[in-house]
N, C-alpha and C positions, 0 to 999 in steps of 0.2 A: 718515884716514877718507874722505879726496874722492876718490883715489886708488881706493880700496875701492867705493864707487859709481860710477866713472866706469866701472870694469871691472864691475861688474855691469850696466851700464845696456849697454853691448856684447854682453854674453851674454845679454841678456833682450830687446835689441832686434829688432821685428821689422817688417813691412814698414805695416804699419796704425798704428802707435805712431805717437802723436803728438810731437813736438819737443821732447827735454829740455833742460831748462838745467841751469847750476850751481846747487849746492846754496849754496854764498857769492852770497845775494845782495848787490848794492851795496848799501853803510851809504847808509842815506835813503832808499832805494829804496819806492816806496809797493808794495810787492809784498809777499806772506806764499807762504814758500817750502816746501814740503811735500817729503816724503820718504815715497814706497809701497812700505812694507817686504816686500809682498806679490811686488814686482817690481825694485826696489830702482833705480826709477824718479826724478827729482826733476823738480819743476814749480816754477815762478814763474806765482802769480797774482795780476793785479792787485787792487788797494786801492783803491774810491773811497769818499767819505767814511765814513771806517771800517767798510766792508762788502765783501764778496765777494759777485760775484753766482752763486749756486748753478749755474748755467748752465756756469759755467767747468771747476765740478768735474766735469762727466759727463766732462772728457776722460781724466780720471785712469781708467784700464781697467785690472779684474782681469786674470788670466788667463782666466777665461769673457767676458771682452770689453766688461762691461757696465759703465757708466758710475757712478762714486761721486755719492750724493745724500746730503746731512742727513736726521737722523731728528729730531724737532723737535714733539713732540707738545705741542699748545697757542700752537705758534709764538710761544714764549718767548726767542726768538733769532733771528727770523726778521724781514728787512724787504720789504714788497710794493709799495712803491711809495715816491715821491719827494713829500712836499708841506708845504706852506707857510704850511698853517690853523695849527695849534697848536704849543704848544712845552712838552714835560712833564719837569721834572730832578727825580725822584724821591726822591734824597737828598738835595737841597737843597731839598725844600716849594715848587719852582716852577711856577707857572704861567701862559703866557699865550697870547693868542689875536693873531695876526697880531704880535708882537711886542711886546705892550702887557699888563702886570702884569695878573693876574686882580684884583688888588688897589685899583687903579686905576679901573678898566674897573665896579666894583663900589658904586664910590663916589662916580664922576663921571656915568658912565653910564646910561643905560635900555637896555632887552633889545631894543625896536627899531634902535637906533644900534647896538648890539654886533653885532646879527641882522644886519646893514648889515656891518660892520666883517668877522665873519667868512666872507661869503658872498661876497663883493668885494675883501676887499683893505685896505681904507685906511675910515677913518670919512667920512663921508657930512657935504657943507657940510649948513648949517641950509637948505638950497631942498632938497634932496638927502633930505634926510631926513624931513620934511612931505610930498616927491610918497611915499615908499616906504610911511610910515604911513600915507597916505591907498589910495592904492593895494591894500595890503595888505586895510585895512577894507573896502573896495569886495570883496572878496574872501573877506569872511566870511560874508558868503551861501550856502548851502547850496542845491543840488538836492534837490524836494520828497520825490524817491525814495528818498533816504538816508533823511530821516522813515520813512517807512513801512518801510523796510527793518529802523531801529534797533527800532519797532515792535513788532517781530516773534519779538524777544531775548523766551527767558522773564524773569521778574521780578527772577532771581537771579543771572543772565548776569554775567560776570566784566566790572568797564571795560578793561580792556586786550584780553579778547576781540572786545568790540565795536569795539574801536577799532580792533586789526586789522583784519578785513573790511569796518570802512568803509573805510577806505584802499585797501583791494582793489578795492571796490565801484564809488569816486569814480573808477576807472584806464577803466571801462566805460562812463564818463560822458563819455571827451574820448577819443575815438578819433583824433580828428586829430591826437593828439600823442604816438602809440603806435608806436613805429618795425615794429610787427609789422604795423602794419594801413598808416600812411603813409610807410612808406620809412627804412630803417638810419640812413640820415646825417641825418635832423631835427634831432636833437639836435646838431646840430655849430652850427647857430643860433642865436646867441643871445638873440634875440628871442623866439624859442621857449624856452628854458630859461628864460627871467626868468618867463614866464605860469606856469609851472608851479609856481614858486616861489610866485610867490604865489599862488596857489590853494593850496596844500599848506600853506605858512603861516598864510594866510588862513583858512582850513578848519576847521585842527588845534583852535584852541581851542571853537569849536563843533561840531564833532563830539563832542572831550570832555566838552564840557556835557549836550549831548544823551544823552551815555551814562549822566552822575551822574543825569541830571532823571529818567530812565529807568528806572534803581536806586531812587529814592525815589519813584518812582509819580507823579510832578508833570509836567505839560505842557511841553514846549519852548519857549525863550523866543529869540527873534530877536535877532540880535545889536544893538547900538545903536553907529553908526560914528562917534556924536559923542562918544564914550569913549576913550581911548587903548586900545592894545592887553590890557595886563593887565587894565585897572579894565573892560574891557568881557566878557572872561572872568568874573571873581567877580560881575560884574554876572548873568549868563547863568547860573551856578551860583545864584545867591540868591534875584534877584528876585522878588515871590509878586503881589500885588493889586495895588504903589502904580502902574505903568506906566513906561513909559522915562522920564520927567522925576521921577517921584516915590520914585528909589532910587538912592541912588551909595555905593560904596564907601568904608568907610573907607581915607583916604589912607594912613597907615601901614601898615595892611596892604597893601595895594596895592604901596606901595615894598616889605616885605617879601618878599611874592612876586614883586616884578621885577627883584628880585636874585637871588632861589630861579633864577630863569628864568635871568639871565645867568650862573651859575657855572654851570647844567647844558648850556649851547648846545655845549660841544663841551670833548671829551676825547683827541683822539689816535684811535688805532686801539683804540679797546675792539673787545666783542664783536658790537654791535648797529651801529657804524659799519663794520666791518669785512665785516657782513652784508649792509650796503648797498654797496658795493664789489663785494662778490660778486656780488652779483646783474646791479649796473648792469655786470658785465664780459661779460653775455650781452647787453646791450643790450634787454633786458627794457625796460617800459617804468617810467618814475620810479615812479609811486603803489604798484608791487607792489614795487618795492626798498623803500620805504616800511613798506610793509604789513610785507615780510622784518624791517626792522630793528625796527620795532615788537613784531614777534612774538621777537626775541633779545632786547629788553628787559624782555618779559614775563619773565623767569627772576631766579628768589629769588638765582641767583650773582652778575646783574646789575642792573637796573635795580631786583627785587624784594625788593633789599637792606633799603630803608627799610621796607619792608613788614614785610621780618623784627626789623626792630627793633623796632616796635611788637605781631608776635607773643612776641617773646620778654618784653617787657616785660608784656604780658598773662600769661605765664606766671608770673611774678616774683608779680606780685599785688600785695606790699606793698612797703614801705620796708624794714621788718624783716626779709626775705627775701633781702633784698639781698647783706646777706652770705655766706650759706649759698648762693647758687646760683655766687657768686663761687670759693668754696670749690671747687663742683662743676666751674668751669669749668679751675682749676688740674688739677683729680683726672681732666680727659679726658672727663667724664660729661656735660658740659651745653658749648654750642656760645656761644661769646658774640659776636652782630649789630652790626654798627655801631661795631667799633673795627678799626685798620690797615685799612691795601689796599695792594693788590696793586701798584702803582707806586709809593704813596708809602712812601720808607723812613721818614720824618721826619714832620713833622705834616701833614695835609692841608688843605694852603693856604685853601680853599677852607671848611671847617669854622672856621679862625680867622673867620671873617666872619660868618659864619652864625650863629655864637655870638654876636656882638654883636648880634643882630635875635633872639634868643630870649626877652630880659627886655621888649623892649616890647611883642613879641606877646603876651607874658605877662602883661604891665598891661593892655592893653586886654580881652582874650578871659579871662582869670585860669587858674587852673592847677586840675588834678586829683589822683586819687591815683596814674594811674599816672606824670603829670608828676616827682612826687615822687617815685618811684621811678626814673625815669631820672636826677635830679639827683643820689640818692644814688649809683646806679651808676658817673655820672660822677666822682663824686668820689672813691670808691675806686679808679677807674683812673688816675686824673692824677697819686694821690699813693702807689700800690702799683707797690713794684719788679718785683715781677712782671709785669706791664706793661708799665712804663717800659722795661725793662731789653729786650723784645720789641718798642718800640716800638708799642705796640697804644692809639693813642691814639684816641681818638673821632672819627668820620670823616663827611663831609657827609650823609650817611647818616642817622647818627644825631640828628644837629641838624637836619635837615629834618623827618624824623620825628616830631620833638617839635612843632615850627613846625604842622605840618599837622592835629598832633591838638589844639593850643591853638585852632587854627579850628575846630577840628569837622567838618575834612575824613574821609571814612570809609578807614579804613584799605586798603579795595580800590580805591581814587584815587589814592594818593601814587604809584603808577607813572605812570599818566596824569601827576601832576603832570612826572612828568622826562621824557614822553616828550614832552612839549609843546615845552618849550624845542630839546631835541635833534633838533625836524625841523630847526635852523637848521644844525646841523654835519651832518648826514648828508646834507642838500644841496649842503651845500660839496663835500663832498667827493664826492658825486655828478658837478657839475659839475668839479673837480680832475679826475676821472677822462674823462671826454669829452673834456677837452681834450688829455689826458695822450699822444704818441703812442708812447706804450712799453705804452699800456693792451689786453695781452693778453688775453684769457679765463682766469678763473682756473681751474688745473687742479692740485692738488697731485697726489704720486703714494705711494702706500703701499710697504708693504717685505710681500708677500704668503708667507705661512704656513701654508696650506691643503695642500690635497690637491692632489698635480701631476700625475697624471692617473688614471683610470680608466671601465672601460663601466658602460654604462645596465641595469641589473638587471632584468627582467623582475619585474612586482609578486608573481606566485607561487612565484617562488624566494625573495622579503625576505625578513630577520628582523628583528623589532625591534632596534634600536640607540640608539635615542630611550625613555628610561623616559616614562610617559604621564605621572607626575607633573611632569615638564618642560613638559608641556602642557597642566596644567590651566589653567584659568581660573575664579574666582570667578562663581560663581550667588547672586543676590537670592533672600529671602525667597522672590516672586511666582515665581521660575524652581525654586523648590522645593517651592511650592504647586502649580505646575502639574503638576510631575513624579511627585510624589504622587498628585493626580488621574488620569494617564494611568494608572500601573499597576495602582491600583485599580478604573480601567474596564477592564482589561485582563481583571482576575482577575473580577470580576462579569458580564461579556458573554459570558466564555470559559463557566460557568456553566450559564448561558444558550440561549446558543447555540455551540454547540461548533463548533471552528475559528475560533475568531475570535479567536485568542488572539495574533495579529499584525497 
């Protein structure tokens, strides 16, 4: 058979062909050896840590000349860069941040020390860690214009839309640190990347408060820097008449959501990290890559996961229900929220934990009916084969979910809730990416299946080829009240006055 190719690689050689090898490559060899049966061509490409880099393959040429690419829809097999924040093994329920157990980090940790941990590298001494928390707080002061800006939202405005365009907004507010306005290479600085950070950090949890205060029609409340980071959060969300000295967070809950915070700071390349990445590869400036990955966490596939668990738990209604939507979900009919995902094959590390902070939010805050309805849910999943057997176990997701409604956080929050912690990983890896110097602009490319060419049709020779029903659009009521009134002034005027019937 080598024989066989070696004589075809002869007859098919030509003077543009790129340099064949043997098809034996050396045993050990970190190379994966391909054979283009099209040309009957063989390549040796190299192997570095178990990837090929796509680049290698354009050499591989049809006979139309054109360069072989992956087809990769969802980039489910694809890697885009080289980095050092996190570590996710799927089928083994692992996780960890800079090399340190999510498990760990969950238990010994606070979300500022982790925030520390994975935006830098290494945990931060106890001097180290006091300047960044302190720091940070100094930083939770808001610009008055964001006020008036948030303001301005109708009454029923989404928090995750609001929290978009703040982020947008705040990018307007620091021109000096906008490589479009003060120069491409700023960001190579790293003095300048630390200001940013915290401000963004700093920001985040007051902006989000601002959004809820917002939503509930109550006045904005000033952050209090003599709080640690989360209790100054819940502090911002709650507070009503007692004043800064006359309201402090319960401390369990506090710890409960400063764990919520530390397992959501970073994930790998999900979709909304991944967005940030994209964006920071135009050298845009930080707050709108920002704002970008804010707006991909907005999505029910992502971030608005938990959200859907408490929709679909709203749907369920009762306990006794439970079973029969279970049924539905076996029979394809009904969608079930908040159990498996998509990396992990096994349980998700991270919902073990979570589970254990579920009962004492539950002591303190006590429980409801639809509480009782997701305990039942859970419990037919843990111990149904059907399930088990898909591995569709209950995922951080759904035990956040549950955590957020025992607070009486409003179900259009619990993204907010995740998008808070994840400014820390989308900053990392912001910065990863500045430093990166492989960091090209990202540009994927399609496999196009259109029309390959034709002229411009002059509009009196067209025919339809679009049915109009492709093109409707839904009209309101009022867009059918109006249209009613026109033609009846049409017919009453024409009447009237003749000619006037247009």
């Amino acid at each position: 058979m080598r024989r066989v190719n070696v004589v075809l690689q002869h007859i098919t050689r030509s003077a543009s062909a790129v340099p064949e090898v043997s098809l034996q490559a050396t045993s050990g060899a970190d190379t994966l050896s391909v054979v283009d049966n099209r040309t009957g061509k063989s390549y040796d490409i190299k192997i570095t840590d178990n990837t090929i880099k796509g680049g290698d393959l354009k050499a591989i040429k049809g006979t139309d000349g054109q360069g072989l690419m992956t087809f990769d829809p969802g980039y489910g097999a694809t890697t885009c860069c080289v980095s050092k924040i996190s570590f996710i093994d799927g089928d083994k329920g692992i996780l960890r941040y800079r090399g340190i157990p999510i498990e760990q980090l969950a238990e010994k940790s606070s979300y500022m020390e982790t925030s520390f941990l994975v935006l830098y590298g290494e945990l931060p001494t106890a001097a180290q860690l006091q300047k960044f928390e302190k720091e940070v707080m100094q930083h939770s002061f808001i610009n008055q214009d964001l006020n008036k800006m948030t303001e301005c939202f109708r009454y029923d405005a989404h928090p995750m839309g609001m929290l978009c365009a703040a982020f947008a907004a705040l990018g307007t507010l620091h021109p000096e640190a906008n490589p479009a306005i003060a120069g491409q290479n700023i960001y190579k600085d790293p003095a300048v990347r630390n200001k940013q950070i915290l401000r963004i950090i700093g920001n985040g949890p007051t902006l989000a408060a601002m959004a809820y205060r917002h939503k509930i029609g109550r006045p904005f409340i000033q952050p209090n820097p003599d709080f640690s980071y989360t209790e100054n959060f819940l502090y911002m969300l709650d507070v009503m008449h007692e004043g800064p000295n006359g309201f402090r967070p319960h401390p369990k809950i506090v710890h409960a959501v400063d764990v919520l915070l530390i397992l959501h700071a970073e994930h790998e390349l999900n979709c909304s990290t991944s967005a940030m990445r994209h964006l920071a590869s135009s050298n845009v400036d930080v707050y709108t890559s920002i704002s970008a990955a804010t707006g991909a966490l907005y999505g029910p596939r992502h971030g608005g996961a938990n959200e859907a668990v408490l929709r679909m738990l709203e749907k369920i209604g009762h306990k006794d229900n439970v079973a029969d939507f279970v049924q539905k979900v076996k029979d394809r009919k009904e969608t079930l929220m908040g159990f498996g995902h998509r990396v992990y094959k096994n349980y998700d590390p991270r919902a073990t934990i979570v589970r254990k902070l579920v009962d004492d939010v539950f002591a303190i805050c006590g429980t409801d009916e639809l509480l009782e309805v997701a305990m039942a849910l859970e419990k037919i999943a843990l111990e149904d084969e059907y399930f088990k057997s898909r591995k569709l176990y209950p995922n951080v997701d759904f035990y956040s979910g549950l955590i957020y409604k025992a607070l009486g956080i409003p179900t259009d929050m619990y993204t907010i809730m995740f998008a808070l912690p994840r400014l820390t990983g989308w900053l990392a890896h912001w910065q990863e990416w500045v430093v990166d110097p492989d960091n090209k602009i990202y540009r994927p490319f399609q496999v196009y299946k259109g029309i390959d060419v034709r002229d411009y049709e002059e509009p009196k020779n067209r025919q339809a080829k679009i049915d109009d029903a492709a093109l409707a659009a839904p009209r309101s009521a009022v867009n059918r009240r109006r249209d009613a009134a026109k033609g009846e002034a049409r017919v009453a005027y024409s009447q009237i006055l003749p000619g006037t019937d247009d």
